[in-house]
Structures are given as C-alpha cells and as structure tokens.
C-alpha positions in Angstrom: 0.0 0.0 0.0 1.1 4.0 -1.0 0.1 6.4 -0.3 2.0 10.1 -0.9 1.0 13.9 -0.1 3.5 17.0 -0.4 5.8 19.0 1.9 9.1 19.8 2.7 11.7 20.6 5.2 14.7 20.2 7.3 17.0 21.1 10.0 20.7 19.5 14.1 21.0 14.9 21.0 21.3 11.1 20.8 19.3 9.1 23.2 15.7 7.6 22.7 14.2 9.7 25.8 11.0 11.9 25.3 10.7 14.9 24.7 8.5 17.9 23.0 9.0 17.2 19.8 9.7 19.9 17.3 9.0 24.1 19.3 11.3 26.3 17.0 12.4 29.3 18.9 9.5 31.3 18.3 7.3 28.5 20.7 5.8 27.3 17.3 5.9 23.2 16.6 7.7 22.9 13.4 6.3 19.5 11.2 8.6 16.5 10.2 7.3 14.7 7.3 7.6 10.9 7.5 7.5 8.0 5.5 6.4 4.3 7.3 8.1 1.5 5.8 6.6 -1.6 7.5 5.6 -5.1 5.9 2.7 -5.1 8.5 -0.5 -3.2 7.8 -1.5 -3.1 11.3 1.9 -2.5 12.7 1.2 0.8 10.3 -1.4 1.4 11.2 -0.5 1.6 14.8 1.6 3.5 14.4 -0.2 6.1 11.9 -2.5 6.5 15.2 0.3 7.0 17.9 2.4 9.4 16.1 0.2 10.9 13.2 -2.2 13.4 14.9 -0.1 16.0 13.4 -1.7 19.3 15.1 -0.6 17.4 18.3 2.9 15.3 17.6 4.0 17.8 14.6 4.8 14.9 12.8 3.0 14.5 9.2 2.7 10.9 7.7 3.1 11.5 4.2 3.3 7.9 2.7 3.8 4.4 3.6 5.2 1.5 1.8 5.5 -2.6 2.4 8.2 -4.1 0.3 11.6 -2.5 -1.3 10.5 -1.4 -4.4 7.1 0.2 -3.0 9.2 2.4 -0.5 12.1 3.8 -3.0 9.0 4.6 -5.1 7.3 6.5 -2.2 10.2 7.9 -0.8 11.6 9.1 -4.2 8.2 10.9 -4.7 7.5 12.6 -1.3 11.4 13.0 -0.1 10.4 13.1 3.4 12.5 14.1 5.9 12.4 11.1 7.8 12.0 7.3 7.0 10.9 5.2 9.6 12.5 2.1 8.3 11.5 -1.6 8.7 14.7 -3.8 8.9 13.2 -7.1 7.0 10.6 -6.4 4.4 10.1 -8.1 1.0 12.5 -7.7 -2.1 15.7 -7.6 0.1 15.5 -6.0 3.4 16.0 -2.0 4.6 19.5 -2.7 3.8 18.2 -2.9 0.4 16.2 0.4 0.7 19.0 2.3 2.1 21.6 1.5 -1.2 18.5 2.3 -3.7 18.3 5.6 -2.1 21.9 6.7 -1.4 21.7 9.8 -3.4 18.5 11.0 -1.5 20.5 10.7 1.2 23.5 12.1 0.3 21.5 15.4 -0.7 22.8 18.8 0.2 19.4 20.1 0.3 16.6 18.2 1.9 18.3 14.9 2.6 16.5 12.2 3.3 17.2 10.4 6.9 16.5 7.4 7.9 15.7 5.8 11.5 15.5 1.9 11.5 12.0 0.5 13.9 12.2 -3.1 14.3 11.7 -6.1 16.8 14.7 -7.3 15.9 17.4 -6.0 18.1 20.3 -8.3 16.8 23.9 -6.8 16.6 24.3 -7.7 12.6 20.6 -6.1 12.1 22.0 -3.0 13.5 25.4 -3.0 12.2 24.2 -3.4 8.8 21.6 -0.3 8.2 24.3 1.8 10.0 26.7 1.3 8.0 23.7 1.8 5.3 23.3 4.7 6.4 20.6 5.1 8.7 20.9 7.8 11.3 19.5 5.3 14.3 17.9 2.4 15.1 14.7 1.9 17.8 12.9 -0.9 18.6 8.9 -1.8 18.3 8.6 -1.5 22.3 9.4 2.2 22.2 6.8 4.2 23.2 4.9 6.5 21.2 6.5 10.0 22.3 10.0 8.5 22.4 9.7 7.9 18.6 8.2 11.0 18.1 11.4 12.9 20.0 13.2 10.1 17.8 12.2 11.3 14.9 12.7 15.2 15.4 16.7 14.4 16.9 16.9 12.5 13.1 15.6 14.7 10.8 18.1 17.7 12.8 21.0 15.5 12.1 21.5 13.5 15.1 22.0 9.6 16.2 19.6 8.1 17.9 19.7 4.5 19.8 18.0 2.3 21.8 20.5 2.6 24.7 20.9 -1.5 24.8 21.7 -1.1 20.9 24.1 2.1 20.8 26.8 -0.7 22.3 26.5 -3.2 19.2 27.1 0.2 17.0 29.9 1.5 19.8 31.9 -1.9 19.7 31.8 -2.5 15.7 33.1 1.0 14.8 35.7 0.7 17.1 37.3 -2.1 15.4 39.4 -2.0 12.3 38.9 -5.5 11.7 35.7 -6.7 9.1 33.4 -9.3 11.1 34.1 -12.4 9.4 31.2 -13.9 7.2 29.4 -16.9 8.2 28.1 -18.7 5.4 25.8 -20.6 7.3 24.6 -17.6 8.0 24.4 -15.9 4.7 22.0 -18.6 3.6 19.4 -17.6 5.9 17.1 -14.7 4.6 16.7 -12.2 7.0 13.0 -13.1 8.6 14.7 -16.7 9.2 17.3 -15.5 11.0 15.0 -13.6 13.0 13.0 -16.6 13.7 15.7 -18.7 14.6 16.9 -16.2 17.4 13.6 -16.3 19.0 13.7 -20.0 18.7 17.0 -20.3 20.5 15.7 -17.7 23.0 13.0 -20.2 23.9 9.9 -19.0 22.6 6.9 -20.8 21.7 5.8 -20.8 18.2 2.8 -18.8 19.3 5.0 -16.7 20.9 7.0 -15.9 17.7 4.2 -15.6 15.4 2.9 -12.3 17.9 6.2 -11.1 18.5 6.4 -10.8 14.5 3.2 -10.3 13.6 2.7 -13.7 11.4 0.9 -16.9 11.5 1.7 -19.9 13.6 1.7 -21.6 10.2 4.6 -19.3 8.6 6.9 -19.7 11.6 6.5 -23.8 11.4 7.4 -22.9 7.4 10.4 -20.8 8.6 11.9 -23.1 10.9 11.7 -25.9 9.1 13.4 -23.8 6.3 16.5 -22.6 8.6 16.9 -26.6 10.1 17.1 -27.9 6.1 19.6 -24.7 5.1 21.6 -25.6 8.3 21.5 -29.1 8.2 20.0 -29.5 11.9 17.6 -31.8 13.1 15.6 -30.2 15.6 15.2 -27.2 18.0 17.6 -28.3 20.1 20.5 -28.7 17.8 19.7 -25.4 16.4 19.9 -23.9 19.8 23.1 -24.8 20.5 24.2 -23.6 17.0 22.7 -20.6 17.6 24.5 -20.2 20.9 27.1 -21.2 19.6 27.4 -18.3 17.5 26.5 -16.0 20.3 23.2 -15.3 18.7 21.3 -15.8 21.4 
C-alpha cells in the first residue's frame, strides 16, 4: 500500500528519551514529514494512530510502503525528511532500501534520513543499516513520544539508539577488523534469521508468530526452512548452534 502527499523541510541529542517534539524558537511546533516503511499493515497502522495526529505530535505521515520497491517509489516521490525504516521487508530488506536511495541521502538540500523501527534487536541487524546509512535504530517497544522525540533528533541531524543497541554500533566501529562472514549464515534470509533467534531464545511458536506479527503456520514454514539450510535436526541442535554463534 502507498500512499503520498506534499511538503518539505529540514533542519541538528542522541538518546531515545521523550521529549517535546519539534518548538522552534518562536514557541511554534515545526512539522517532520515521514515515510512508514513496515511489511505489517497493522503494525502501520498503529503507528499512523500513535504518532500521526499532526496538530498534536508535529509529525505528518506522508506515505507508507510494504516491500523494497514500494518504499524507493514512495520515498523518491515525497522526499520526506524522515523514513521510519522496517529492517526485514520483501525484495531484500531495509539494507536494500537504504543502497536504492543513497543519493537522497547524500542530498545537500533536503536529505533524506532514515531511522531503522524493528523487533529485531540483533547486533548484525543494527550494524548493517548503519553502515547503510541510517541515522538510528529503535525498537517496536518504544513508546509513542519517544519515537516522536526520535524522529525530530533524526531529521536535525542526530543519532539516535536504543540505549541496549548504541553498544553493538559503539563496539563494531571501534574495530578495524571486518566481522568475518558466516556462510551458514548468509544462507538464511533475514525473517529466518530472525525466527531462529527467538527460537533459540525459547519462545513458543505462538509466541514468535505475535512477536512478528505472522501466523503460527509461517513460523512452522520458517523453521523448518532454517533446520534444512543448516542441516539440523531439531530445535535443540539449532539452539546450540545458535548459541554457539552467540546469537542468542
């Protein structure tokens, strides 16, 4: 689904703390345009209702998008100031996203910024739209005003973490060395990976399908995918693979 008005604008705090949004210095709420790019209509939704009420938030949802090619499409068209950025979505992932719309970002007028929202608060999922080049990353369980104070600290230029996350990004800057690839790895798509950590965490299959907003029925498809591409037999053996790897 798309969805796209007009607008414009721009403008320069880490932290994922609330806050009052936009107040210029004149006591007026400035507007942020925004872009949701979520595989999950009622996870848009939801969010549409916590953060859209723009005469109260100052944040203006100006299109939303489900897969890759939908949300270059939208994004392209509206150039909003901030994309709120799904990490796994169809056609390749926000990773994906990001490199289609490196020159939006790299504008010198009215760049585009994004800040990653998933439930997936894995160290590679980070690492990778950082060095994308996302501005931030938040997870699903921040609450409504924090994203809106998220959103604002992006679109002026800043970083903004979930504290637990600003560590992964810390730790993999600091180092000079590349993290080595895993092709085990590598041959899970990115929803499977995300399935398999929950797995190895211990949840339920009921449990996952909530947590990711699918059936009971996908996540049975999903891990039976990752124990064929791994070569495991059971949940079991892919827990200790998975801890193994410190994926846990």
């Amino acid at each position: 689904m798309t969805e796209a008005t007009g607008g414009a604008g721009a403008a320069g705090g880490t932290g994922e703390t609330g806050g009052t949004g936009g107040a210029d210095e004149a006591g007026e709420r400035r507007r942020v345009r925004v872009v949701l790019v979520d595989d999950h209509r009622m996870f848009r939704t939801g969010v549409q209702a916590e953060i859209g009420e723009t005469a109260r938030t100052g944040v203006e949802v100006v299109g939303e998008a489900a897969d890759v090619d939908q949300a270059v499409t939208v994004i392209t068209a509206t150039r909003p100031e901030v994309v709120l950025l799904d990490v796994h979505l169809p056609g390749g992932g926000g990773v994906e996203v990001l490199r289609r719309s490196a020159a939006l970002m790299a504008a010198t007028e009215r760049p585009v910024r994004f800040l990653a929202l998933s439930v997936s608060d894995a160290a590679e999922d980070v690492i990778g739209v950082i060095r994308g080049g996302a501005r931030g990353y938040v997870t699903k369980t921040i609450t409504g005003t924090d994203l809106v104070d998220a959103i604002f600290r992006v679109s002026e230029g800043d970083a903004v973490f979930s504290p637990r996350l600003a560590g992964f990004v810390l730790d993999a800057f600091a180092s000079t060395d590349a993290p080595p690839v895993d092709e085990d790895m590598d041959r899970l798509t990115q929803r499977e990976r995300e399935v398999l950590r929950l797995i190895a965490r211990g949840y339920a299959y009921k449990e996952i399908a909530k947590q990711l907003f699918i059936s009971v029925k996908t996540v049975e498809s999903h891990v039976s995918a990752v124990l064929r591409k791994l070569q495991l037999s059971n949940r079991h053996e892919l827990t200790r693979w998975a801890t193994a790897r410190r994926l846990v």
